[in-house]
C-alpha positions as CSV (number, residue, x, y, z in Angstrom):
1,X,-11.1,-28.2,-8.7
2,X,-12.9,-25.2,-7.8
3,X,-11.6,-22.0,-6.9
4,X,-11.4,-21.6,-2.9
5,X,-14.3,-20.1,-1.4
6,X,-14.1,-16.0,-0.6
7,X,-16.5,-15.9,2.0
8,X,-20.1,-14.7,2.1
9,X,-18.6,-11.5,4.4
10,X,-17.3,-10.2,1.0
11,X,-18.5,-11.4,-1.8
12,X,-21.8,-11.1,-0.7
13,X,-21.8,-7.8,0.2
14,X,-20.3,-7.0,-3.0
15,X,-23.0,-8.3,-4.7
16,X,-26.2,-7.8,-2.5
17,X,-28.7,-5.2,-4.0
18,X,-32.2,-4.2,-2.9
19,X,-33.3,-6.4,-6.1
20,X,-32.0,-9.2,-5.0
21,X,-35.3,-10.5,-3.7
22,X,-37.4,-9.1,-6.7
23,X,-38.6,-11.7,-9.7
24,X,-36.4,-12.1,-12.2
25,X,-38.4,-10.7,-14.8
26,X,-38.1,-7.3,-12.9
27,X,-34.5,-7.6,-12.6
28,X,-34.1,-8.2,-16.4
29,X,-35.4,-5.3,-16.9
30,X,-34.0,-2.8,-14.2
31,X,-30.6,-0.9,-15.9
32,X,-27.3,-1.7,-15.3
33,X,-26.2,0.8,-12.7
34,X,-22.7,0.1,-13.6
35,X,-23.3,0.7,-17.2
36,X,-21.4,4.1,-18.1
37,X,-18.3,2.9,-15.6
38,X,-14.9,2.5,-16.6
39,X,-13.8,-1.2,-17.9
40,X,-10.9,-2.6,-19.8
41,X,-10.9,-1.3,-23.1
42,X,-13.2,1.4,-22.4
43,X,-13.0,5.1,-23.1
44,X,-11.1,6.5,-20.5
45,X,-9.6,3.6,-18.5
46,X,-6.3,3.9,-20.4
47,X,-5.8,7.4,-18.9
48,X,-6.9,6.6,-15.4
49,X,-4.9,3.9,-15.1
50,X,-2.1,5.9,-16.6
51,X,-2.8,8.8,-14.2
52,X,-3.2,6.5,-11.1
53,X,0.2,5.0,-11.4
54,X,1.7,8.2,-12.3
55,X,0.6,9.1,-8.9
56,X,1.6,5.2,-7.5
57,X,5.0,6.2,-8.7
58,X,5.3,9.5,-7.2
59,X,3.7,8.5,-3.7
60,X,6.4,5.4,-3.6
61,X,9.1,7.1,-4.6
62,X,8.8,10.6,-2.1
63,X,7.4,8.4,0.9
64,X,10.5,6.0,0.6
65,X,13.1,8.3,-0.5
66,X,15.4,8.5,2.0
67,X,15.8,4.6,2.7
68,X,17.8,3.5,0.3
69,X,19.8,6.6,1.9
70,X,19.8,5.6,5.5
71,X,23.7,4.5,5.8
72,X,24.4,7.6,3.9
73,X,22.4,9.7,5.9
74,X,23.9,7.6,9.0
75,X,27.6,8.6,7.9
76,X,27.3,11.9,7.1
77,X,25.0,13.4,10.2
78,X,26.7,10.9,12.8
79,X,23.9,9.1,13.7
80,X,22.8,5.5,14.4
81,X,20.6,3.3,11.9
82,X,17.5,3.6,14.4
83,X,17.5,7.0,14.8
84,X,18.4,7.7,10.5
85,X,15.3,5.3,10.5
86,X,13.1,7.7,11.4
87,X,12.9,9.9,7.8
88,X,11.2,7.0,6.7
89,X,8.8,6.3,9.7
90,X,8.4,10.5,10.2
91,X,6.6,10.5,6.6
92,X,4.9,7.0,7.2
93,X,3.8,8.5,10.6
94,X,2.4,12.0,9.1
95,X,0.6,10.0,6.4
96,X,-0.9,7.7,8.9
97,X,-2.3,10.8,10.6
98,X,-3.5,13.0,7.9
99,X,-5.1,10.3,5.8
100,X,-8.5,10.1,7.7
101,X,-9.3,13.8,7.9
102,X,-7.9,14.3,4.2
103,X,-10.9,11.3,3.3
104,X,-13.0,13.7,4.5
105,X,-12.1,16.3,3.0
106,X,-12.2,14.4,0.1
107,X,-15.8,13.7,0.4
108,X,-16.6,17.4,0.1
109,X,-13.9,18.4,-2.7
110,X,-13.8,15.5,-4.6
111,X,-11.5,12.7,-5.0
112,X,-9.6,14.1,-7.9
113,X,-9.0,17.7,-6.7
114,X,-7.4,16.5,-3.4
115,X,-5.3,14.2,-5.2
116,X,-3.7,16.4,-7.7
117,X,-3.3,19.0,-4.6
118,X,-2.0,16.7,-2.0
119,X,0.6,15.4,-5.2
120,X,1.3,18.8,-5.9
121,X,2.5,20.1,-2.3
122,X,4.4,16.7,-1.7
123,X,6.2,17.4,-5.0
124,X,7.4,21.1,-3.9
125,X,8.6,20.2,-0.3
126,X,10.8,17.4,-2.2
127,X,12.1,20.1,-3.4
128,X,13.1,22.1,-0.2
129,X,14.3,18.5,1.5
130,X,17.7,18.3,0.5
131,X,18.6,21.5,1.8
132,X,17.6,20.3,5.5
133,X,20.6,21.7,7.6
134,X,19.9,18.6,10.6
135,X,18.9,15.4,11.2
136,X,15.6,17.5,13.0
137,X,15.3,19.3,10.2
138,X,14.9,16.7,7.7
139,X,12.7,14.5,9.7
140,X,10.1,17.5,10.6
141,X,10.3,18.5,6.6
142,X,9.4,14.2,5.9
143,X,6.7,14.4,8.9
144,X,4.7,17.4,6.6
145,X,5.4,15.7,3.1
146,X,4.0,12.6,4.7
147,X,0.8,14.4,5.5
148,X,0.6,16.3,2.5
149,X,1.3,12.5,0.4
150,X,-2.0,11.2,2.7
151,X,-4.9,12.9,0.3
152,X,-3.4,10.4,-2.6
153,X,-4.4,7.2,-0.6
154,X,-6.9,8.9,1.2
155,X,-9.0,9.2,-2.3
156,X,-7.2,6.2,-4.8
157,X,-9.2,3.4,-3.9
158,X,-12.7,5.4,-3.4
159,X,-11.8,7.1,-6.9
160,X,-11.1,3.9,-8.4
161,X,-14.3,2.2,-6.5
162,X,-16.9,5.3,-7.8
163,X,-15.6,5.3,-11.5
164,X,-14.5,1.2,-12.2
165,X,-17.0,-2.0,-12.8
166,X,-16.3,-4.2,-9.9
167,X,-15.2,-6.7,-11.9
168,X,-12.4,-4.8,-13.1
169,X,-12.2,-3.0,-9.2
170,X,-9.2,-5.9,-8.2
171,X,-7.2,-5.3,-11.7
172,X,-7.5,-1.0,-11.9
173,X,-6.5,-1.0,-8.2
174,X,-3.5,-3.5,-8.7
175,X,-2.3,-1.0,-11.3
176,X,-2.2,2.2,-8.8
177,X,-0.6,-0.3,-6.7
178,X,2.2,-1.2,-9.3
179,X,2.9,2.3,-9.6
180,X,3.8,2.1,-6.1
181,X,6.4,-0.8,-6.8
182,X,7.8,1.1,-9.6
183,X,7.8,4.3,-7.5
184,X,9.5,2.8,-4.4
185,X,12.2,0.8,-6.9
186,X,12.9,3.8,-9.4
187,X,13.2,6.4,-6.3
188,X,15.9,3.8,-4.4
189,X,17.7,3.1,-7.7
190,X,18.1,6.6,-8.4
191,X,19.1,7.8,-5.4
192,X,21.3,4.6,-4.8
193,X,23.9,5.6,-7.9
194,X,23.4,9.6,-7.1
195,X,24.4,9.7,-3.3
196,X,27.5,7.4,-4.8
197,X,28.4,10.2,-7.4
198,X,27.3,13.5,-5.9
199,X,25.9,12.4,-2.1
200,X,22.9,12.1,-0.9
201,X,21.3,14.9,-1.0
202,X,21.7,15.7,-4.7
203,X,20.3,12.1,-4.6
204,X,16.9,13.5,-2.7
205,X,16.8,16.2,-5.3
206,X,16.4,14.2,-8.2
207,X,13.7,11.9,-6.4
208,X,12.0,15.4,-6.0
209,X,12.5,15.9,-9.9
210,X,10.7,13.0,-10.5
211,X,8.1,13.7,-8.1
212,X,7.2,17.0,-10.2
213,X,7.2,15.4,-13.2
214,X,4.6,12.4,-12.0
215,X,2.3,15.5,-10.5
216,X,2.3,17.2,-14.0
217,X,1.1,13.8,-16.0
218,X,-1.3,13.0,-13.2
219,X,-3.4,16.4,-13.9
220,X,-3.0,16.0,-17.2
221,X,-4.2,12.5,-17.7
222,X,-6.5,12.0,-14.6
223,X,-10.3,11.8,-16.6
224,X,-13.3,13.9,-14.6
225,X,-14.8,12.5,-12.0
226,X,-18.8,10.7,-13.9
227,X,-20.1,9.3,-9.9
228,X,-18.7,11.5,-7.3
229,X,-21.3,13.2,-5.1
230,X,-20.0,16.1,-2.9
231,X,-21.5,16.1,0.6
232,X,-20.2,17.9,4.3
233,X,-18.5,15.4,6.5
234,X,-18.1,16.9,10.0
235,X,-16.8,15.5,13.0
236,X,-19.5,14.1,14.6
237,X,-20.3,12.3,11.3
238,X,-17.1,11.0,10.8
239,X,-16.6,9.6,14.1
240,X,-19.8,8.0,13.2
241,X,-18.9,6.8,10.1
242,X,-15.1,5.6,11.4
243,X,-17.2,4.0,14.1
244,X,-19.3,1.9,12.0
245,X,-16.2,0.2,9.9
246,X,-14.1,-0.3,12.8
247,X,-17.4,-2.5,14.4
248,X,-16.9,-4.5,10.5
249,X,-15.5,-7.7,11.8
250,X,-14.2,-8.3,8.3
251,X,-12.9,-4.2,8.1
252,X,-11.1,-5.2,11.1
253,X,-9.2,-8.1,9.7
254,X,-8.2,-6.6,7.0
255,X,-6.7,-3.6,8.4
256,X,-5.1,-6.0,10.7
257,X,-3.7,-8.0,7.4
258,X,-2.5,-4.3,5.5
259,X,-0.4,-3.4,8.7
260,X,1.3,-6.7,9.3
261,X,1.9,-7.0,5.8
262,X,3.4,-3.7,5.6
263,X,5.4,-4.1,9.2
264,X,7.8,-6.7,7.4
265,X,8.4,-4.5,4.1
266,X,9.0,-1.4,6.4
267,X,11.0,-3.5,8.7
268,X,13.4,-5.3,5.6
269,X,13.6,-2.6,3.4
270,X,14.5,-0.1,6.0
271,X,17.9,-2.5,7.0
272,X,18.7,-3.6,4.3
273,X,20.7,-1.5,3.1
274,X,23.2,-1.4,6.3
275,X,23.3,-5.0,6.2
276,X,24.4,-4.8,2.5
277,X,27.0,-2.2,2.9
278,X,28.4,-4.2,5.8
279,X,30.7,-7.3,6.2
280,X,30.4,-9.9,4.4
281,X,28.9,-8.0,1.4
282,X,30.5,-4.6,1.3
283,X,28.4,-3.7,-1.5
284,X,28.3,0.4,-2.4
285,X,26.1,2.9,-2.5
286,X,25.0,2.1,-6.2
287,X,24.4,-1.3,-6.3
288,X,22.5,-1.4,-2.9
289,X,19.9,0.9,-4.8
290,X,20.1,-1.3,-7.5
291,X,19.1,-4.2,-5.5
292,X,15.7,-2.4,-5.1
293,X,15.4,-3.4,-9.1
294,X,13.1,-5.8,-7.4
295,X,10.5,-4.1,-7.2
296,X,9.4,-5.1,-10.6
297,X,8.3,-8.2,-9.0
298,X,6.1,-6.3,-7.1
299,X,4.4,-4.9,-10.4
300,X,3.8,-8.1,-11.6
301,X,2.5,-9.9,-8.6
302,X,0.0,-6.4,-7.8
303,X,-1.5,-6.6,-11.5
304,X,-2.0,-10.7,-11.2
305,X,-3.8,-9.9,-7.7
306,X,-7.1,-10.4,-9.2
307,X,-6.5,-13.3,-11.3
308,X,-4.9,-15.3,-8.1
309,X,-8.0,-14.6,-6.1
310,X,-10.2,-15.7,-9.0
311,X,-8.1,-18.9,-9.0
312,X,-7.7,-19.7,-4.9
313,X,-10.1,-17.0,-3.5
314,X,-9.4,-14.7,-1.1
315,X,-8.0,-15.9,1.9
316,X,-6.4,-18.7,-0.3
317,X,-4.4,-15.8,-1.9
318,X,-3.5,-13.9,1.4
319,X,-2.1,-17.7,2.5
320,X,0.2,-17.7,-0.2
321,X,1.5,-14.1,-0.2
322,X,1.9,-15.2,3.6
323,X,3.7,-18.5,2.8
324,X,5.6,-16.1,0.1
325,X,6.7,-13.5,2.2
326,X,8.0,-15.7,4.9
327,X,10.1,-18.1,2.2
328,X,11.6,-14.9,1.3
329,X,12.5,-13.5,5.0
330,X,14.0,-17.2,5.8
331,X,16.3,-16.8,2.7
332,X,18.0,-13.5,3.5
333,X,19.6,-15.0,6.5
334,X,21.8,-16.7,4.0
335,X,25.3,-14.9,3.3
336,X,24.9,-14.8,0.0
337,X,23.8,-12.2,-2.2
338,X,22.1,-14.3,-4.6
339,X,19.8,-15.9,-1.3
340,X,19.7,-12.3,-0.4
341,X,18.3,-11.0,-3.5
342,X,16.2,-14.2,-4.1
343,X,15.0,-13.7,-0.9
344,X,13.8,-10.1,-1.3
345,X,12.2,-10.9,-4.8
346,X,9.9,-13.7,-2.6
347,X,9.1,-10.9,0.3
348,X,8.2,-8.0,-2.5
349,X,6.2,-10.6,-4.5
350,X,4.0,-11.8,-1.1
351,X,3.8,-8.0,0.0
352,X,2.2,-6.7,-3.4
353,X,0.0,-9.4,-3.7
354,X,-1.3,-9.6,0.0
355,X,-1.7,-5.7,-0.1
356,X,-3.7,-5.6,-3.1
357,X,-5.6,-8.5,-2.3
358,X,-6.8,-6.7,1.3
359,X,-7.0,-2.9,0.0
360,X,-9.4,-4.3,-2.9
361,X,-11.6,-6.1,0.0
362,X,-11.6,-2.8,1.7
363,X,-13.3,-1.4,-1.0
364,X,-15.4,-4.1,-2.1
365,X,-16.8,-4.6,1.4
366,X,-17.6,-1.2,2.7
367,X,-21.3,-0.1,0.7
368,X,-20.9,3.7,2.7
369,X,-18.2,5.9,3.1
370,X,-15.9,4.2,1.4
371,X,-13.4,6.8,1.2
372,X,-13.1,6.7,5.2
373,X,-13.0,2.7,5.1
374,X,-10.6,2.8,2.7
375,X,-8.4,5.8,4.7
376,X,-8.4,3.7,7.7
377,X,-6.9,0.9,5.8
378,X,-4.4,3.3,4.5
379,X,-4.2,4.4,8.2
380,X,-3.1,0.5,9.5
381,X,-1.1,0.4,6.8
382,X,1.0,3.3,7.5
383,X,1.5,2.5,11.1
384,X,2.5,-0.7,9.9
385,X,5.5,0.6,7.8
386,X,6.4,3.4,10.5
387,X,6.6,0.7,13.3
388,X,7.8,-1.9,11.1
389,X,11.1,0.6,10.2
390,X,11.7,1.6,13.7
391,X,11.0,-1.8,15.7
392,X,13.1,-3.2,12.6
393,X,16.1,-1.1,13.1
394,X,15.7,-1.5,16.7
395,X,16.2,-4.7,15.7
396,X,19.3,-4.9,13.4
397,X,21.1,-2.5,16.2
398,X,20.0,-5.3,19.2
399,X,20.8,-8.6,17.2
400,X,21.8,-7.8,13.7
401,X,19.3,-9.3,10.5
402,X,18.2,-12.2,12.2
403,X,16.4,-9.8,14.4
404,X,14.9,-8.1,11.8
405,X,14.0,-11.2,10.1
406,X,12.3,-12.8,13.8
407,X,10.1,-9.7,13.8
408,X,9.1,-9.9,10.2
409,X,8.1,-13.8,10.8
410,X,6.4,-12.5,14.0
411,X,3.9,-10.1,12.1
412,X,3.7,-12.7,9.2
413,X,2.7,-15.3,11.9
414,X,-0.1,-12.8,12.9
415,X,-1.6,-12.7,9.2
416,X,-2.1,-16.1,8.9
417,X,-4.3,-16.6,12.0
418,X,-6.2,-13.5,11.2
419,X,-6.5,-15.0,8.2
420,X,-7.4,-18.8,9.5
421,X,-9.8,-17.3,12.1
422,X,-11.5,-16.0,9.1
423,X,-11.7,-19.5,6.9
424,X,-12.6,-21.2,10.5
425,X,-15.2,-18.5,10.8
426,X,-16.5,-19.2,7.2
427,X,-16.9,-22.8,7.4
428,X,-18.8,-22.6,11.0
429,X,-21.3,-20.4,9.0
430,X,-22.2,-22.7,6.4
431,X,-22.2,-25.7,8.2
432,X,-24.9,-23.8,10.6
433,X,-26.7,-22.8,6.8
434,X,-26.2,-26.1,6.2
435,X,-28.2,-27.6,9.4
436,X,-30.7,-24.6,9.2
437,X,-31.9,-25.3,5.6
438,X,-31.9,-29.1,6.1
439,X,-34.0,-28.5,9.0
């Protein structure tokens, strides 16, 4: 059986070139624009990739690293789990907003400059975080580190798109986004078994460690930029330019995909953790950040992204990260920490795998500006986590995890009929090619 069918709205794009209605004599002969790009195997893709999820890891673990944290933070500042929530959704929040103007700012300093600055800055305010005096405090210092993470995502995917074949496009950018999974499970299970020893704050200071350490390896591996092509972005132009993706009907959808995707993982992995400390569990500090061990999943399933989609096409992967994610949500309402666990391995496997399926569309289906088409998916997505963690603890505090878990099938409901509207779309198309060329 063939593979499902992606869609002429992306894979055509992708592959659409002004020669594409020349002889084929003429296209023989024309040079492989895509010749001295990165591949597999390839001089310099070991380094990228290495210096790309040295980055993943960093941006994870300082976005997220106060979540594991959250009944910590909750018990020690005498505060509720909504209003904890919001040092995660404060830096989820600031990267949502600084990510489009840091694209294009991007555009006229290059991809790989912003990122090792925006990296470096996040790393030295981890620093200054665990001294926050308040609650205020430490979500204002979050709201700035959050801005100052945005110029990674803001330039990643264009990086990747400007210096990797596009065959290899799906693979390099499910690699940055591994380093996210290992970032977001390192940074919990680190600070999980430091805020049991020494509290949390020492814990926030040893994510920041990290962080500085992941900056360092980034400069030092991340190769020069070969394709990048400085130009002036103002205003005007990027309203333009924002303008013109957001009238994408496919852009569209999959911005709509990346934040409903992320709404659930904001949403569980914000609660979790007081659902686990709490009856029947009673599991400590430690071992709650150890529970986020399973991220690894998330690895896995964000590398195999591109060889699901070769198997079941596009939209036939986002259906079974959908199909995945919900399994997993339905699970957790089990008290059991083996359903628990089983079921968060099944929600982290669907996220990855949805996420890097729709970030690589992104990238393959904008031919201009792709640093701004890809910073308003990054935009979506943040919004996503940032309402996902407060509507989630919102949530818990109103009707426990099975609220949580209603909201999270909710936004996984809304997925799958972007996604269907998108196959019914497809099929309405060719039948009409169909009529039109048997005509």
């Amino acid at each position: 059986m063939p593979p499902a069918d992606t869609g002429a709205s992306v894979t055509d794009r992708a592959a659409a070139s002004p020669q594409s209605s020349t002889d084929t004599s003429s296209t023989a002969a024309a040079p492989d624009p895509e010749s001295d790009k990165l591949r597999p195997g390839g001089p310099g893709y070991r380094r990228m990739s290495l210096a790309l999820f040295a980055a993943g890891v960093a941006t994870f673990a300082l976005l997220y690293s106060t979540q594991a944290l959250l009944p910590a933070i909750s018990g020690d500042l005498n505060v509720s789990p909504d209003q904890a929530s919001w040092t995660v959704s404060a830096a989820t929040f600031g990267l949502a907003l600084g990510v489009i103007p840091l694209s294009a700012v991007s555009e006229r300093f290059g991809r790989r400059t912003l990122m090792t600055a925006s990296l470096s800055v996040a790393a030295l305010i981890a620093l200054l975080v665990p001294f926050a005096p308040t609650l205020g405090v430490l979500i204002a210092l979050r709201a700035v580190q959050g801005v100052a993470l945005a110029g990674l995502p803001a330039s990643a995917m264009a990086f990747l798109a400007e210096e990797v074949r596009a065959k290899a496009l799906v693979g390099a950018i499910g690699l940055f986004v591994a380093g996210n999974s290992i970032g977001g499970m390192s940074g919990r299970i680190v600070t999980g078994w430091v805020a049991q020893a020494w509290g949390w704050r020492a814990a926030l200071g040893a994510v920041g460690v990290l962080a500085v350490v992941c900056a360092v390896a980034f400069r030092l591996l991340v190769p020069r930029a070969r394709h990048f092509a400085a130009r002036s972005v103002g205003p005007r132009t990027l309203a333009r330019t924002l303008g013109g993706h957001l009238s994408d009907p496919l852009l569209r959808r999959l911005y709509g995909i990346g934040a409903l995707f992320m709404t659930v993982f904001g949403a569980v992995y914000t609660v979790i953790g007081y659902r686990l400390v709490a009856a029947p569990f009673n599991l400590p500090q430690g071992i709650v950040g150890s529970i986020f061990v399973v991220y690894l999943v998330g690895t896995v399933s964000s590398a195999a992204a591109g060889k699901l989609v070769g198997r079941t096409g596009r939209r036939g992967a986002l259906y079974l990260a959908v199909g995945t994610t919900s399994a997993g949500l339905l699970l957790t309402l089990a008290d059991s920490v083996a359903a628990v666990l089983a079921g968060l391995v099944l929600i982290t496997a669907g996220f990855f795998a949805g996420h890097a399926v729709a970030s690589s569309s992104v990238s393959r289906t904008a031919q201009t500006a792709r640093a701004q088409a890809s910073a308003l998916y990054q935009c979506a997505y943040y919004i996503g986590s940032s309402l996902g963690g407060a509507l989630g603890a919102v949530a818990f505090r109103a009707a426990g995890w099975p609220g949580t878990v209603l909201l999270g099938l909710a936004a996984m409901a809304g997925a799958a009929g972007i996604t269907l509207y998108a196959t019914r779309k497809a099929v309405a198309e060719r039948r009409l090619l169909s009529l039109a060329q048997a005509a």
